[in-house]
SERO-610346 format. One record per residue (C-alpha): residue number from 1; residue in one letter; x, y, z. Coordinates in steps of 0.001 Angstrom, whole numbers, always signed. Each point is the difference from the previous one (the first is absolute). Layout:
# SERO-610346
nr: NUM&rest: A&X: X&Y: Y&Z: Z $
...
This chain:
# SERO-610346
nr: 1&rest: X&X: -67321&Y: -7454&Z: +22454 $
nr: 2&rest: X&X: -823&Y: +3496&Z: -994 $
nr: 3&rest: X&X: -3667&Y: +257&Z: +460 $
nr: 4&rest: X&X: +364&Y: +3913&Z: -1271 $
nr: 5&rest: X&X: +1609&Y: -1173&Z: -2866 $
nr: 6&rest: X&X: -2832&Y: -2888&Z: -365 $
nr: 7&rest: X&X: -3061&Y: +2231&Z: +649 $
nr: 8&rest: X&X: +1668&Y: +2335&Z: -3254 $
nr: 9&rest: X&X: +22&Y: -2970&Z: -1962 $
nr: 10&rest: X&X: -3391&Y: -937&Z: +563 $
nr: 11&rest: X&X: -839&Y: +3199&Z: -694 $
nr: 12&rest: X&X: +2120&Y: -88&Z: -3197 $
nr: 13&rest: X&X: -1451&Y: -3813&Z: -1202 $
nr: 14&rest: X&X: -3513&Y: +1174&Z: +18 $
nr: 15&rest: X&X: +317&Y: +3562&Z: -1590 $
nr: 16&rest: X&X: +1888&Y: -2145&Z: -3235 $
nr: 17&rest: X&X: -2643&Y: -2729&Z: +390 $
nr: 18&rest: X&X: -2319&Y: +2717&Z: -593 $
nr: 19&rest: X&X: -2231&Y: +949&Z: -3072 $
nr: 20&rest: X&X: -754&Y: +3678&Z: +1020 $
nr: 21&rest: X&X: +1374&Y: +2291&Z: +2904 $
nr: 22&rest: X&X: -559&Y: -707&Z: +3352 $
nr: 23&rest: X&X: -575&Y: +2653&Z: +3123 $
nr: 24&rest: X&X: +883&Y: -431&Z: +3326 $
nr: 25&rest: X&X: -3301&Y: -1213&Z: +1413 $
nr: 26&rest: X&X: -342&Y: -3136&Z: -2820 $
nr: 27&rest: X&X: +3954&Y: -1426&Z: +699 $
nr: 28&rest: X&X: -67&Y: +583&Z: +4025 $
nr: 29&rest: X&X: -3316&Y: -2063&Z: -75 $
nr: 30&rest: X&X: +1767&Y: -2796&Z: -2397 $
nr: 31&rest: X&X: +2994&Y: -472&Z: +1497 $
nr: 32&rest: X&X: -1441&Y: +269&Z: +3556 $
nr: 33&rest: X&X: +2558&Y: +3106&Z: +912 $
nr: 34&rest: X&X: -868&Y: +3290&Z: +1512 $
nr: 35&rest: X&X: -774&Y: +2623&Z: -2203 $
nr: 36&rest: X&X: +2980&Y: +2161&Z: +1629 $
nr: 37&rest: X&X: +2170&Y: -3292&Z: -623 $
nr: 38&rest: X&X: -1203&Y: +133&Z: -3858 $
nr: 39&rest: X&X: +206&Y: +3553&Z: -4 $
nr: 40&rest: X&X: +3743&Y: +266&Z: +839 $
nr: 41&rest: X&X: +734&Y: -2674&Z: -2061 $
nr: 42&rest: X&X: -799&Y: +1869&Z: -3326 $
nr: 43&rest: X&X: +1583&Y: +2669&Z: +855 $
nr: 44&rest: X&X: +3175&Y: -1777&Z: +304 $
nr: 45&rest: X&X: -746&Y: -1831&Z: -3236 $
nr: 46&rest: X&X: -468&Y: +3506&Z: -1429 $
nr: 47&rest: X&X: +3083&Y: +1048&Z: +1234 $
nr: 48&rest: X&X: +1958&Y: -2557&Z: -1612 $
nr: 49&rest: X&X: -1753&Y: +197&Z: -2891 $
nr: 50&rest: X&X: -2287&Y: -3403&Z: +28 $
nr: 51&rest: X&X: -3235&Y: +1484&Z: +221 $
nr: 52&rest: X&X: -1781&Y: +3424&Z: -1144 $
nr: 53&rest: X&X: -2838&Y: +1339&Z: +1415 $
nr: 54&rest: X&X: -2674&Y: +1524&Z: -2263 $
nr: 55&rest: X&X: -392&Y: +3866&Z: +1008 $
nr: 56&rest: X&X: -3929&Y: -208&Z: -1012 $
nr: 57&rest: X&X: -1238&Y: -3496&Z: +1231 $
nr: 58&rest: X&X: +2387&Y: +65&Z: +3425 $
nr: 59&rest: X&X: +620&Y: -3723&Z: -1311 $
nr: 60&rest: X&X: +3363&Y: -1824&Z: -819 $
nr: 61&rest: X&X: +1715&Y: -2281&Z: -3082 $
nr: 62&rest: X&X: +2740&Y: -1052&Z: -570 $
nr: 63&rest: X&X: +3002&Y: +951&Z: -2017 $
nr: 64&rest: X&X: +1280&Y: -1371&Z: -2795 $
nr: 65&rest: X&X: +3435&Y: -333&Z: +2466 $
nr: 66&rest: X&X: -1144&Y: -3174&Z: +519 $
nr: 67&rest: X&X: -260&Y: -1653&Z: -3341 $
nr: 68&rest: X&X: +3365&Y: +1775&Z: -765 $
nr: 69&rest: X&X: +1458&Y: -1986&Z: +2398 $
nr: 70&rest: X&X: -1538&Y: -3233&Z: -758 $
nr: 71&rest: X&X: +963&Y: +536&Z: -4204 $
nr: 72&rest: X&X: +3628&Y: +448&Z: +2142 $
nr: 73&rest: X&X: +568&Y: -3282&Z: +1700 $
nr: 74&rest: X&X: -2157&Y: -1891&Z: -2950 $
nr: 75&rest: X&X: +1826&Y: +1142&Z: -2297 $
nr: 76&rest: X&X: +3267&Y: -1806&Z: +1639 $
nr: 77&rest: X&X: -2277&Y: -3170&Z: +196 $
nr: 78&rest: X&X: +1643&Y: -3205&Z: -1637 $
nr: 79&rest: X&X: -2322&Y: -2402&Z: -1545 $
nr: 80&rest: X&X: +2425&Y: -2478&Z: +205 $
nr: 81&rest: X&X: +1360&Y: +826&Z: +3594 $
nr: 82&rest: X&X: -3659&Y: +93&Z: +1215 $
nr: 83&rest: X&X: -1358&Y: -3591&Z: -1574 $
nr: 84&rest: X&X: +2884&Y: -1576&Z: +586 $
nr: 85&rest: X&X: -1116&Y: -1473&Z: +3390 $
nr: 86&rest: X&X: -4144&Y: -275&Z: -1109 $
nr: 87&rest: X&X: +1646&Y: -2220&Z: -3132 $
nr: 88&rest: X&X: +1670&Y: -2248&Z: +2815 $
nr: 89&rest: X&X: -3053&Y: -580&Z: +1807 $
nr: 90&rest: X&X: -1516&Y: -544&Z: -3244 $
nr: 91&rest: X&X: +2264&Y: -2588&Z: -918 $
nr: 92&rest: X&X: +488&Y: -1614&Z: +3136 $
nr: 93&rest: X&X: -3953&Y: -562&Z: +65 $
nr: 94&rest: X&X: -567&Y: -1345&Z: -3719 $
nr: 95&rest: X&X: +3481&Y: -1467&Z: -343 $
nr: 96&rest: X&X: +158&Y: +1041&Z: -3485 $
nr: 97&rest: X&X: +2095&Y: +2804&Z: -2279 $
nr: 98&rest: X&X: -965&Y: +3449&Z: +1181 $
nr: 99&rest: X&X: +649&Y: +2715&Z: -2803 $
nr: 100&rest: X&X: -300&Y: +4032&Z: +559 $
nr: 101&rest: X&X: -147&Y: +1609&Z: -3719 $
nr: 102&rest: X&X: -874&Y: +2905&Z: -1140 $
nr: 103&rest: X&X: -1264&Y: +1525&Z: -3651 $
nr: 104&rest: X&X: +2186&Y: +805&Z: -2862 $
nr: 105&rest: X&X: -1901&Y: +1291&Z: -3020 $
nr: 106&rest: X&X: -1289&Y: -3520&Z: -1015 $
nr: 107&rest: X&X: +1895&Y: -2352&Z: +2093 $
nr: 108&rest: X&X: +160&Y: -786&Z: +3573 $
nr: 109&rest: X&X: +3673&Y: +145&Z: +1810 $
nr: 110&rest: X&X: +834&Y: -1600&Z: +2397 $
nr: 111&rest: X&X: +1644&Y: +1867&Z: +3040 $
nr: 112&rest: X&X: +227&Y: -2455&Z: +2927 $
nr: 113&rest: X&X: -953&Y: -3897&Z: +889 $
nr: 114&rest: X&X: +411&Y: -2394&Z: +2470 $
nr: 115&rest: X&X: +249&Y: -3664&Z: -1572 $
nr: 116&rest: X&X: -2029&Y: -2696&Z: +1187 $
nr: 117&rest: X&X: +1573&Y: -2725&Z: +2262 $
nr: 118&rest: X&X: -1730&Y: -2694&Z: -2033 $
nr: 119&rest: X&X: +2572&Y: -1993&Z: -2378 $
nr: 120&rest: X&X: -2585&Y: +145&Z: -3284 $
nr: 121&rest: X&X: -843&Y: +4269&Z: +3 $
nr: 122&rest: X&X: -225&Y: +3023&Z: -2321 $
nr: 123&rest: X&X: +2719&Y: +1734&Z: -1727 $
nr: 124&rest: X&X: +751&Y: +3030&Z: -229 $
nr: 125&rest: X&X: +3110&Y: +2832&Z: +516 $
nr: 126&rest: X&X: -299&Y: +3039&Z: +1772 $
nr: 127&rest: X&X: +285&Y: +2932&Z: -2798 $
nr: 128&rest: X&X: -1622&Y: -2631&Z: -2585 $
nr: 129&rest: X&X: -3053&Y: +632&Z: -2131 $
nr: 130&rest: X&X: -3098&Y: -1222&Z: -1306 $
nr: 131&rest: X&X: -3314&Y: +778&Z: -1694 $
nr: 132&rest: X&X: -2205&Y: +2170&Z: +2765 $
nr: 133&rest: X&X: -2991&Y: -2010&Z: -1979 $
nr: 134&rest: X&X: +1210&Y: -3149&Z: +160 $
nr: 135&rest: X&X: +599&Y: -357&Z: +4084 $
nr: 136&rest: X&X: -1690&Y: +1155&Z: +3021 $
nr: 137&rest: X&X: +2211&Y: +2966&Z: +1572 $
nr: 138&rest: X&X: -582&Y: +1337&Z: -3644 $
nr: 139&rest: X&X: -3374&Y: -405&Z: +90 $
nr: 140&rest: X&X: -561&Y: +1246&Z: +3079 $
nr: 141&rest: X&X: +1487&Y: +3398&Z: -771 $
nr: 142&rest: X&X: -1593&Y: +510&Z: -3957 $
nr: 143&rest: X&X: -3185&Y: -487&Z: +2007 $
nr: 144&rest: X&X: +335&Y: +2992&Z: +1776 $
nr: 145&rest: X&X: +1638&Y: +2218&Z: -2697 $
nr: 146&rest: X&X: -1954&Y: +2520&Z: -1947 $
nr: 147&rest: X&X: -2540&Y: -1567&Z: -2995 $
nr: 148&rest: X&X: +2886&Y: +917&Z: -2744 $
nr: 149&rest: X&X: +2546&Y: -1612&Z: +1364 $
nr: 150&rest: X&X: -460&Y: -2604&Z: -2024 $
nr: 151&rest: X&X: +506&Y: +1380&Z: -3089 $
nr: 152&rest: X&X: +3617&Y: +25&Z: +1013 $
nr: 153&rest: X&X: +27&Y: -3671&Z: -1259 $
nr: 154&rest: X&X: -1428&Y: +483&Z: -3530 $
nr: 155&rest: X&X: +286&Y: -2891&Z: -1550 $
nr: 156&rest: X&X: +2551&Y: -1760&Z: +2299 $
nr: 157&rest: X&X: -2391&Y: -2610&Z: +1691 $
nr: 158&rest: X&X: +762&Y: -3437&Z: -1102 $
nr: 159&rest: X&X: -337&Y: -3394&Z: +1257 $
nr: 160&rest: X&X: +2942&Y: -1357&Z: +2269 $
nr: 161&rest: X&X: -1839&Y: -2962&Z: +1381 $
nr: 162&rest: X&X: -3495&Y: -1630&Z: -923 $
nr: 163&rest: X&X: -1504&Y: +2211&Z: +2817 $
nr: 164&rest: X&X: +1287&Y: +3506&Z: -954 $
nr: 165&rest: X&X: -2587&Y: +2909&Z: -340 $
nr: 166&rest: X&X: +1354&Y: +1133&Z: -3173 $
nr: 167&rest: X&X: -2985&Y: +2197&Z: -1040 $
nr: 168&rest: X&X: -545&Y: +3554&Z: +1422 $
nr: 169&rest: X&X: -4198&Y: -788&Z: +489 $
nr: 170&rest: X&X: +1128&Y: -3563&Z: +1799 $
nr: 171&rest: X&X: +2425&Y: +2359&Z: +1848 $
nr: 172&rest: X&X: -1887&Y: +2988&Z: +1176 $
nr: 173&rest: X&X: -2827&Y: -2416&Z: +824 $
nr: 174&rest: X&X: +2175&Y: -2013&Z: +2340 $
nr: 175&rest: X&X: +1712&Y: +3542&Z: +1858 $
nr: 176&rest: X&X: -3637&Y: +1247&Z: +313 $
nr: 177&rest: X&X: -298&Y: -3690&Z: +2364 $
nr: 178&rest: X&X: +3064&Y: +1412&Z: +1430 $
nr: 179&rest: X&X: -529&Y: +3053&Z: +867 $
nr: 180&rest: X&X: -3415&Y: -1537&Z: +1555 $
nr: 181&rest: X&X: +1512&Y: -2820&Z: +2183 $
nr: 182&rest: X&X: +3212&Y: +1731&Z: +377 $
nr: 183&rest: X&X: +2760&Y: -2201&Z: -676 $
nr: 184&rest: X&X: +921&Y: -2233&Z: -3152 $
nr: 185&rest: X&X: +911&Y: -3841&Z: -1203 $
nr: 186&rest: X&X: +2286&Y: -779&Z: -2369 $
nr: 187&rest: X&X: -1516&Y: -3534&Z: -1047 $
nr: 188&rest: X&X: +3795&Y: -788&Z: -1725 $
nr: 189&rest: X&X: -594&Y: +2916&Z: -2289 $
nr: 190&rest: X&X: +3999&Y: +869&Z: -483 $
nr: 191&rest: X&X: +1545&Y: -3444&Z: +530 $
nr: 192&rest: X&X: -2737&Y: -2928&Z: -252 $
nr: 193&rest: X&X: +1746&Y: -1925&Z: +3242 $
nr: 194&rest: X&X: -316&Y: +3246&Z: +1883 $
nr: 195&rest: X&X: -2935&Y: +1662&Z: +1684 $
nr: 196&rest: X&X: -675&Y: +3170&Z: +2051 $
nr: 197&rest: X&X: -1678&Y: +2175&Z: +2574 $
nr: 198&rest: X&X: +246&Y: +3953&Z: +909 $
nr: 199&rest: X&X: -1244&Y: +2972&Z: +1386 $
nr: 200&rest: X&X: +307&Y: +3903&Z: -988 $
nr: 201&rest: X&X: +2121&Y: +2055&Z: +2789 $
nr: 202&rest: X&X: -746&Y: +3539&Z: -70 $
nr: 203&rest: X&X: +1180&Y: +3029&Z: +1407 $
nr: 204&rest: X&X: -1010&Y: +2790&Z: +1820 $
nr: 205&rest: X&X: -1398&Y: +1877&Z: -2890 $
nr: 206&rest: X&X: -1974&Y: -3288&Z: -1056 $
nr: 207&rest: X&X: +1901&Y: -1039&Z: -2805 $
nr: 208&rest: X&X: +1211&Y: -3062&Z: -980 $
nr: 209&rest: X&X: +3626&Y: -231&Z: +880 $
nr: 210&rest: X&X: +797&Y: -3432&Z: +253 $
nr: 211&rest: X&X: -1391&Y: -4416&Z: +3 $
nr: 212&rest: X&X: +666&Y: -2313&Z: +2667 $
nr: 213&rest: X&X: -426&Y: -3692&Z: -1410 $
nr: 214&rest: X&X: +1271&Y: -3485&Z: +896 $
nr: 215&rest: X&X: +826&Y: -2058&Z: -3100 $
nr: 216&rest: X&X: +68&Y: -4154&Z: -360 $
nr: 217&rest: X&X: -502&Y: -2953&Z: -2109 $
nr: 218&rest: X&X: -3572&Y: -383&Z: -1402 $
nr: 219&rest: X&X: -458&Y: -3333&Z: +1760 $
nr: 220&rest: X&X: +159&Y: +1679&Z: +3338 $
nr: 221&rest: X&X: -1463&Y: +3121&Z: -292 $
nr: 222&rest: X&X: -3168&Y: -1813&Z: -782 $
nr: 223&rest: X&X: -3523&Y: +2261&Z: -53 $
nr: 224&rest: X&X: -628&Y: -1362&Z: +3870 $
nr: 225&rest: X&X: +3747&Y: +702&Z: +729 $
nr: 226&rest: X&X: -269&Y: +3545&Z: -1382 $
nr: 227&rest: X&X: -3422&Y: +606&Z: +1916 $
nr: 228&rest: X&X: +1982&Y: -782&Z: +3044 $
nr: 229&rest: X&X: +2489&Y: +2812&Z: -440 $
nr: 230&rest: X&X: -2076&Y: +2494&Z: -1690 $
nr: 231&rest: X&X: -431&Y: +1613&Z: +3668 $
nr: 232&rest: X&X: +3358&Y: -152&Z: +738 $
nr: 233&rest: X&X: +1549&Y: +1888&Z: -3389 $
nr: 234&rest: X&X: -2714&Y: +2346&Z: +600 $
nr: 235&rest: X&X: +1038&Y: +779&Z: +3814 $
nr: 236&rest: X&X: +3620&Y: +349&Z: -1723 $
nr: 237&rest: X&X: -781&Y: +2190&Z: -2651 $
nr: 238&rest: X&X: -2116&Y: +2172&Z: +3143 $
nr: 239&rest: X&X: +2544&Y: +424&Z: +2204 $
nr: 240&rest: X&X: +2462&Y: +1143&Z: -2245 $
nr: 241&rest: X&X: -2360&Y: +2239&Z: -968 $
nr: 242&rest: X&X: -725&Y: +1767&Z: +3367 $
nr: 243&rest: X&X: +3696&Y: +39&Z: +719 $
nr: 244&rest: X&X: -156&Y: +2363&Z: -3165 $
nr: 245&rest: X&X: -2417&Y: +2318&Z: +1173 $
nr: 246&rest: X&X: -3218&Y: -1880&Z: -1802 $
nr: 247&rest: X&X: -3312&Y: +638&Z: +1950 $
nr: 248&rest: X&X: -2608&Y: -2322&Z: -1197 $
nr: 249&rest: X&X: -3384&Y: +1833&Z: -674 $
């Protein structure tokens, strides 16, 4: 191991970890280095661009090489490439239908699943559609969009089952519970036999990109059986998250 090469990383971690410039002194002290060590550290960093030193204060900052970098490999990020193996867990743990959809003006899409082992489960097609309202990944993600958002569905809310929210006050009362607990329940609001649970995934910027969500029948994913795996959707929907570049505040 390249202790050099970890010392300037160190060094590196804390200066973007930190909410003002730091001097010599303050990161020797926190890292428990030498001052010299520090000292030659930035100027390498400086050198290559990573760190600037202010002329007036004698303290350094970073660049904004670093978050160039990071928009870099993010930006090759696949959603789908990176839950894939979080939505097997997921599945393997709950034993039911794990969905990954995203928004699409008013309706949720569906862009990957793993089916449920179970002979009696959910259906549903990778590439289908369905009312965001109406099941949880969709609710999960209108929770988290901007207060006009739902304007988008005018006067397209209607009752599919006995249990749909097909009024925007019953609506934006039950994404404010959302938003607050941070996942949803579709309580057979899309097809009566079938009920829900999901979690936002957001990105690096803090937005909401995607929903993680197993899917079942009704019978199964009773309010005790849903309380079970409330933890475990939200630890899905998490690490996804993280893998993205999401730091939680």
């Amino acid at each position: 191991m390249d202790k050099t090469l970890v010392k300037g990383l160190e060094v590196l971690e804390a200066l973007a970890q930190s909410e003002s410039s730091r001097g010599v002194s303050n990161l020797a002290r926190e890292l428990g280095l030498t001052k010299s060590n520090v000292h030659r550290t930035l100027q390498t960093l400086c050198a290559a661009g990573y760190v600037r030193k202010n002329e007036v204060s004698g303290e350094y900052e970073c660049t904004m090489k670093i978050p160039r970098i990071a928009a870099a490999i993010l930006g090759r990020v696949d959603v789908k490439r990176v839950a894939e193996p979080v939505m097997a867990a997921l599945a393997a743990k709950t034993l039911e239908t794990v969905h990954l959809s995203v928004l699409d003006d008013t309706d949720v899409f569906y862009v990957h699943k793993i089916d449920s082992p179970q002979p009696v489960r959910a259906y549903s097609e990778i590439s289908g559609r369905a009312p965001a309202y109406c099941v949880a990944t969709g609710k999960a993600l209108l929770a988290f969009q901007d207060d006009s958002y739902l304007e988008r569905f005018g006067d397209r809310l209607r009752a599919h089952t006995p249990r749909t929210i097909a009024t925007q006050v019953e609506l934006r009362k039950e994404l404010a519970q959302v938003r607050q607990q941070g996942y949803a329940v579709n309580r057979g609001e899309w097809r009566e036999t079938v009920g829900g649970l999901a979690a936002p995934i957001f990105d690096a910027h803090r937005r909401p990109l995607a929903a993680i969500g197993i899917s079942g029948p009704v019978e199964r994913l009773r309010p005790s059986q849903l309380k079970t795996f409330t933890p475990e959707v939200l630890r899905a929907a998490r690490d996804i998250s993280e893998a993205l570049g999401y730091i939680a505040q």
